[in-house]
C-alpha positions in Angstrom: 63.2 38.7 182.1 62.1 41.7 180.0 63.0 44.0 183.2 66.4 42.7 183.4 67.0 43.3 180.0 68.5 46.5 180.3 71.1 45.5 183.0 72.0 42.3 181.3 73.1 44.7 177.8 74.7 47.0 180.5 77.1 44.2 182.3 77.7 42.4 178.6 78.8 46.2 177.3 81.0 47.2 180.4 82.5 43.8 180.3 83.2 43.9 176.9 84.7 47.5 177.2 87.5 46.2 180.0 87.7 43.4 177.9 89.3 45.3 175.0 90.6 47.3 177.4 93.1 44.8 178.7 93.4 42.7 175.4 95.1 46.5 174.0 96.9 47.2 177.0 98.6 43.5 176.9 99.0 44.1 173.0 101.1 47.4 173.5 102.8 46.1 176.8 103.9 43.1 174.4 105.3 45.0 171.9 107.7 48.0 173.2 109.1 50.8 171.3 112.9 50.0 170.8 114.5 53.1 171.9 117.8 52.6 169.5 115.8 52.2 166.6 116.1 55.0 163.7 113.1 57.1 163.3 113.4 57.2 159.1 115.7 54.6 157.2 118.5 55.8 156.1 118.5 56.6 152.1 120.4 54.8 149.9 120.6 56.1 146.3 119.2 59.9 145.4 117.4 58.5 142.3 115.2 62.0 142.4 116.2 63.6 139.6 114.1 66.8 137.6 111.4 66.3 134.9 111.3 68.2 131.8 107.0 68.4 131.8 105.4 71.3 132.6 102.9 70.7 135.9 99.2 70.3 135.4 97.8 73.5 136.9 94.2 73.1 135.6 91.4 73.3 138.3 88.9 72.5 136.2 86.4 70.5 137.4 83.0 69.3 135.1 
């Protein structure tokens, strides 16, 4: 059993490799880019306005 070892851990590793493999491939198959979606949502109010504090600028570090 001890010599087989080896090839046993091999075939369980490659297996699970194809494994995820397909599971991902069948998880991004399943769910398609739609091609007339925006890339960015569109903004609705500029609440952005300017601050009246000065930035912190220190680089101290203790």
């Amino acid at each position: 059993m001890s010599d087989r070892r080896p090839l046993l851990l091999k075939i369980g590793a490659t297996v699970l490799s194809l494994l995820a493999t397909f599971a991902s491939a069948a998880y991004v198959t399943a769910h398609v880019k739609n091609p007339s979606a925006p890339l960015q949502p569109p903004v609705l109010s500029s609440s952005v306005r300017p601050a009246d504090v000065q930035p912190v600028t220190s680089t101290y570090a203790s």
